[in-house]
C-alpha positions in Angstrom: -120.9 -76.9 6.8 -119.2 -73.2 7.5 -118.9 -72.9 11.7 -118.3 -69.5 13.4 -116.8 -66.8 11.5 -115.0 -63.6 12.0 -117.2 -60.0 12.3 -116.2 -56.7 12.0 -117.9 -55.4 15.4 -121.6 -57.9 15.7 -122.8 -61.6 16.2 -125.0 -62.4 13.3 -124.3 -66.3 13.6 -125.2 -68.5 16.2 -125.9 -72.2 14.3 -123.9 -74.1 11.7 -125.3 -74.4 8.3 -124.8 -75.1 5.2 -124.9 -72.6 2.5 -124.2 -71.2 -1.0 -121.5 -68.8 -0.4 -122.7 -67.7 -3.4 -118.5 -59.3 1.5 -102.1 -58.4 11.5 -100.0 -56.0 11.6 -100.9 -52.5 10.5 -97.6 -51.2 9.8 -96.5 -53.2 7.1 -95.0 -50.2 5.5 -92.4 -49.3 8.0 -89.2 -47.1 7.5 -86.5 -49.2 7.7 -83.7 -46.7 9.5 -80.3 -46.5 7.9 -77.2 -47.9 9.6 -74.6 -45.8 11.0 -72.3 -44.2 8.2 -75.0 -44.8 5.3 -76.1 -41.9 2.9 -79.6 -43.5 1.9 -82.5 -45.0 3.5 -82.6 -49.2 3.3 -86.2 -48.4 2.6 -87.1 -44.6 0.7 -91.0 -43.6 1.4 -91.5 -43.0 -1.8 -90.4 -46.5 -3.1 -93.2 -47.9 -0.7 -96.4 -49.3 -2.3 -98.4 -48.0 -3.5 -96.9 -45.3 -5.6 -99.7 -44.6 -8.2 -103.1 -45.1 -8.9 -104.9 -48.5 -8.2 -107.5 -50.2 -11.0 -110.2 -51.8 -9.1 -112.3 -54.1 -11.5 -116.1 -54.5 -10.7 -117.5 -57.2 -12.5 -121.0 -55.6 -12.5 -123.0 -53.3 -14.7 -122.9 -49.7 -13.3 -125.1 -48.2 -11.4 -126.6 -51.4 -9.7 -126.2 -52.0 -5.6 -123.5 -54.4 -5.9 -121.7 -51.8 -8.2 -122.3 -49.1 -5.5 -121.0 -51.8 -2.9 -117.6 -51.3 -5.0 -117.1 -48.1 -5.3 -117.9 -47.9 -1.6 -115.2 -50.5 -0.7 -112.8 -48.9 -3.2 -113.7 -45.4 -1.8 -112.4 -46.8 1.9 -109.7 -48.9 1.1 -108.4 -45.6 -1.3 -108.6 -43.3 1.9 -107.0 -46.0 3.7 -104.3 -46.8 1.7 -103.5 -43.1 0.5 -103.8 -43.6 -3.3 -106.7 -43.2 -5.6 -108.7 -46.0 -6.8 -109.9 -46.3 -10.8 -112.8 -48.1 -11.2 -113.4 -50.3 -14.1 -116.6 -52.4 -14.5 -116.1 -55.2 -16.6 -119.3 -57.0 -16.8 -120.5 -60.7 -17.7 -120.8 -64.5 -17.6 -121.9 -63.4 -13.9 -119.0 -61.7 -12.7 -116.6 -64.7 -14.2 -115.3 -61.9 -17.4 -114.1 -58.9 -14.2 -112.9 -61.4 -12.1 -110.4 -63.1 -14.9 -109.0 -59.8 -15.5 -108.3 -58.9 -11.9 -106.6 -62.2 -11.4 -104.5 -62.3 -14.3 -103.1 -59.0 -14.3 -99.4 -58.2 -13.9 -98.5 -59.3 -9.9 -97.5 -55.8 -8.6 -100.4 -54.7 -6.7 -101.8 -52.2 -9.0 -105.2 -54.1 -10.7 -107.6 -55.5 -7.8 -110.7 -57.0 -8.5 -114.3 -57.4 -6.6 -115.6 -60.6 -6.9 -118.0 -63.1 -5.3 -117.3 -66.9 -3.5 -119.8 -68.0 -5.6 -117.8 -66.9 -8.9 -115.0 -68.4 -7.8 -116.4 -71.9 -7.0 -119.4 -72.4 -9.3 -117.7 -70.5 -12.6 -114.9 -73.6 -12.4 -117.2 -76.1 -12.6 -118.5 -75.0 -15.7 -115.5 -73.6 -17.8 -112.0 -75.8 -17.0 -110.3 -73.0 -18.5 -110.8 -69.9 -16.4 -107.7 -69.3 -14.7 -109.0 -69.2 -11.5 -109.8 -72.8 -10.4 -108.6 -73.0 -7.0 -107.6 -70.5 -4.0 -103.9 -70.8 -5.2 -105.0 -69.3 -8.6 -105.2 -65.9 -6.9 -104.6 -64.0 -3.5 -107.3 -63.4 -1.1 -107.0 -59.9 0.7 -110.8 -60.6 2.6 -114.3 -60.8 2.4 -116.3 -58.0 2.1 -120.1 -57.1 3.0 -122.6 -59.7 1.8 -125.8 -59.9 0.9 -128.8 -62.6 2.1 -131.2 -63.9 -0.7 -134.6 -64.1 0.5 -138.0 -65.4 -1.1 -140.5 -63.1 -2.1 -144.4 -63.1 -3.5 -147.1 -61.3 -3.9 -148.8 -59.3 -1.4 -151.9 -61.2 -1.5 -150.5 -64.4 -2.0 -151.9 -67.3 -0.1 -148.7 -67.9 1.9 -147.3 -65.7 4.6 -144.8 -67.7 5.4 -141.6 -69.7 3.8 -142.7 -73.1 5.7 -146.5 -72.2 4.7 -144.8 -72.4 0.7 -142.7 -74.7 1.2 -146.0 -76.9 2.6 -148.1 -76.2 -0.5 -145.2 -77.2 -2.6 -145.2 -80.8 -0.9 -148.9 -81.1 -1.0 -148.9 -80.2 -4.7 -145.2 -81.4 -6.5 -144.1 -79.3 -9.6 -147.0 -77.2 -9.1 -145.6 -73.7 -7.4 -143.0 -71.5 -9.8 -140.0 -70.6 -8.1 -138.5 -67.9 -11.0 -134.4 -66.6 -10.4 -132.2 -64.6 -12.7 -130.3 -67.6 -13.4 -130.2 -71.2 -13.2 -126.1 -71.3 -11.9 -126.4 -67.5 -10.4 -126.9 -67.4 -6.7 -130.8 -67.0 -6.7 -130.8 -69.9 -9.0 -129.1 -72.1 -6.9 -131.0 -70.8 -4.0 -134.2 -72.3 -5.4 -132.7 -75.6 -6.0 -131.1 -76.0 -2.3 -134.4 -74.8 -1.0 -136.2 -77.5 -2.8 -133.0 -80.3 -1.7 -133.4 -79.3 1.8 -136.8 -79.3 2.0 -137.5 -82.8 0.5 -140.3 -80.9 -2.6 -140.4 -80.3 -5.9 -140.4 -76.4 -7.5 -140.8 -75.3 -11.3 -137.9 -73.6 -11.3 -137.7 -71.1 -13.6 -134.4 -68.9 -14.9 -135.2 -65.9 -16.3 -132.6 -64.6 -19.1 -133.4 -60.8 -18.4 -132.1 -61.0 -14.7 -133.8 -60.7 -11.3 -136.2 -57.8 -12.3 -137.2 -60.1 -14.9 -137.6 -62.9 -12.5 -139.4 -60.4 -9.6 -141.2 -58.7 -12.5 -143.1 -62.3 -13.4 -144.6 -62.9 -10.1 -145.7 -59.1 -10.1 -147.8 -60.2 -13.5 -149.1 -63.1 -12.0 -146.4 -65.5 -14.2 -144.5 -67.0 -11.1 -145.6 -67.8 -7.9 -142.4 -66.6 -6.3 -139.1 -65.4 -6.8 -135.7 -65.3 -5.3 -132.8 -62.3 -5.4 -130.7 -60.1 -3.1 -133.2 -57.8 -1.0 -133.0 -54.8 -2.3 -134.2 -55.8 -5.4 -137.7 -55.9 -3.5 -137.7 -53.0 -1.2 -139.7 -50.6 -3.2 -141.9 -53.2 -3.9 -142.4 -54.2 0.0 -142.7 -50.3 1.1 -145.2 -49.7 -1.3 -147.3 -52.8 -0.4 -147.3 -54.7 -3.8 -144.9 -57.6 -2.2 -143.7 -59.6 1.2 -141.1 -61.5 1.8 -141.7 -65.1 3.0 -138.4 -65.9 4.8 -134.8 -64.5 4.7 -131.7 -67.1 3.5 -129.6 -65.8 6.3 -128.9 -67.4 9.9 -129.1 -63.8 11.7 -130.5 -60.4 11.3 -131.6 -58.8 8.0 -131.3 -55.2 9.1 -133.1 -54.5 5.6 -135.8 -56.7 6.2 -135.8 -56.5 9.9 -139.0 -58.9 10.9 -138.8 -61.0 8.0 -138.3 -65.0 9.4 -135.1 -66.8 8.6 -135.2 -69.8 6.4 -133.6 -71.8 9.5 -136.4 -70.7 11.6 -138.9 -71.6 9.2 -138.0 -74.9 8.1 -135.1 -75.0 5.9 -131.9 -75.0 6.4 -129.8 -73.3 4.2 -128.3 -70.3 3.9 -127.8 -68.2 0.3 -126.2 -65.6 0.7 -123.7 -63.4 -2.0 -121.0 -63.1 -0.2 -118.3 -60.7 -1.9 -114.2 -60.6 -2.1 -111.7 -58.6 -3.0 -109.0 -60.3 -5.2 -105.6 -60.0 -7.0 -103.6 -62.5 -9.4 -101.1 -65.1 -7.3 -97.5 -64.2 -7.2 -97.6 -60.6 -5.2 -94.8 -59.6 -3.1 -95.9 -59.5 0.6 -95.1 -56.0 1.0 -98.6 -55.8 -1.5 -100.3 -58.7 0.3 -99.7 -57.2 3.8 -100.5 -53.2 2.5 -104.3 -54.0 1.1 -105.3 -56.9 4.0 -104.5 -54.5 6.8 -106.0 -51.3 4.8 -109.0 -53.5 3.7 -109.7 -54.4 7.2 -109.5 -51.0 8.4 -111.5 -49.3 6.2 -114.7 -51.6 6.2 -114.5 -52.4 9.6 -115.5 -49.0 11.0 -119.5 -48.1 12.5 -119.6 -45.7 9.0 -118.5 -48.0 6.5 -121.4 -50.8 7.9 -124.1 -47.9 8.0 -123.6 -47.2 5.0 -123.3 -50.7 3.5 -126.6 -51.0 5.8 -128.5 -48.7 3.2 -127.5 -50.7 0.3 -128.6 -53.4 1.8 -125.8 -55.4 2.5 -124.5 -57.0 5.3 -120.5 -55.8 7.0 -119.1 -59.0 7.8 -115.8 -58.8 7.1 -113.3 -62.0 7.5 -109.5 -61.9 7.0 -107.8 -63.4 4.2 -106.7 -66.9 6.1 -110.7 -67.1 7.1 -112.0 -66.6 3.8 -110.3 -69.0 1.6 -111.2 -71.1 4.4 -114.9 -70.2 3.4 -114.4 -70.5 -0.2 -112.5 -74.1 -0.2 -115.4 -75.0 2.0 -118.1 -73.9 -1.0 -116.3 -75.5 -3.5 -117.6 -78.7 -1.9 -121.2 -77.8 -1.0 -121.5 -75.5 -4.2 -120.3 -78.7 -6.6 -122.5 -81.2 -4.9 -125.6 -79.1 -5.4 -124.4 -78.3 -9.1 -124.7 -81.9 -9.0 -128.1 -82.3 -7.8 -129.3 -79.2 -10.7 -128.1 -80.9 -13.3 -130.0 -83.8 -12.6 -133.1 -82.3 -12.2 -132.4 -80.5 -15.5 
């Protein structure tokens, strides 16, 4: 189980749960002062990193919210940092393609990469030869925002309520559809641990075209529910066509403000996407120490979460010790319910 964690400036937490987790000094770059008698500087400004451009690999299509999370992480940390950011979005195999690039790129600082807990500890499981199998395949500068899955219908669906579904579903085994954009992908496994922790049996079904796909079903009557990130519904809850039965998230949804959390209704588990940002192993610790302290200071301010707010995403920011600490602990809970999928596959 993950205990307390660390918050840019609110409380979101306030139980332990499980969960998929499926977002120091500041003056790291100091002049060092020359010593009586010397002609140079121990430590030139200009020598001091960075000194060009940085490549910022997004492994996402462009254009979706979790794209426009990266670009407004990269914007930050480049007016931060003082140099500009070059985005690159390398998409597919659910982020695993972007993320392989970032962390295998030449160790000087100058090729980041987004990525996602859940890419780093699910992707392993499945393919023994990504490079990244362990926190000590790659450096950890911090989490960034995240974002909470939650379970949506129809609006005239019979069930207002996750624990309402969740009661049909026990009454009535295999009956209810549960689709996801993927069976490994966060939603995916979201429908799985829902079904674990609450003792019943779903149809769980992937859907190869993606969440739109997936939400796009129960609109035509195909699934009886879906899960994805929360945005992916918002249109579609404004306009009155969906609700959302219950939020994966132990805290405040500011997107989905009176929606119930999962713990409150019954199950106990949280799913939520929870992004990082990455490099390959092997930096110097001038590197390390320049993006950590510029990542923490430039999504960590009442602007950067407001605007992370619209996207619907979550500013929870964690330092770099605290977030290997959160993705060692997934490995565990994410390989254990990888487990339980494959054998109800």
């Amino acid at each position: 189980m993950r205990g307390s964690m660390m918050f840019s400036s609110r409380s979101l937490h306030s139980r332990k749960r499980k969960g998929i987790a499926l977002a120091s000094s500041v003056l790291a770059g100091a002049l060092v002062l020359p010593l009586s008698g010397c002609g140079t500087l121990a430590a030139d400004a200009k020598d001091k990193y960075p000194t060009k451009s940085i490549d910022y690999v997004i492994p996402f299509e462009a254009g979706g919210t979790t794209d426009l999370l990266g670009r407004q992480v990269g914007d930050s940390l480049a007016d931060e940092i003082g140099s500009k950011v070059v985005y690159d979005n390398v998409a597919g195999s659910g982020g695993a393609l972007g993320t392989e690039q970032a962390v295998t790129a030449d160790p000087d600082g100058y090729t980041l990469g987004m990525s996602a807990v859940s890419t780093m500890t699910v992707a392993p499981l499945q393919n023994s030869k990504l490079s990244y199998q362990k926190p000590e395949d790659y450096t950890v500068f911090g989490r960034l925002p995240i974002q909470p899955m939650v379970l949506a219908v129809k609006a005239d669906a019979p069930w207002d309520t996750m624990s309402e579904f969740v009661e049909d579903a026990r009454k009535n085994p295999g009956k209810l559809s549960i689709s996801n954009s993927g069976t490994y992908a966060t939603p995916g496994l979201a429908s799985y641990a829902t079904e674990r922790a609450a003792d019943v049996e779903f149809n769980i079904v992937p859907y190869a075209g993606g969440g739109a796909d997936a939400r796009n079903a129960v609109l035509g009557g195909d699934a009886d529910a879906t899960i994805a990130g929360g945005p992916l519904f918002k249109g579609f809850v404004d306009s009155g066509d969906m609700k959302i039965l219950g939020v994966y998230f132990d805290g405040e949804y500011p997107l989905y403000p009176d929606a119930p959390s999962a713990f409150d209704e019954g199950v106990e588990w949280e799913a939520v996407a929870e992004f990082i940002l990455v490099g390959p192993p092997g930096l110097p610790e001038e590197v390390t120490n320049t993006v950590s302290d510029n990542l923490e200071s430039a999504i960590t301010t009442e602007k950067f979460e407001n605007e992370v707010d619209k996207l619907g995403f979550i500013a929870d920011y964690a330092d770099p010790a605290e977030t290997e600490r959160i993705i060692k602990d997934a490995q565990g809970t994410n390989a254990e319910l990888v487990d339980y999928v494959e054998s109800r596959q």
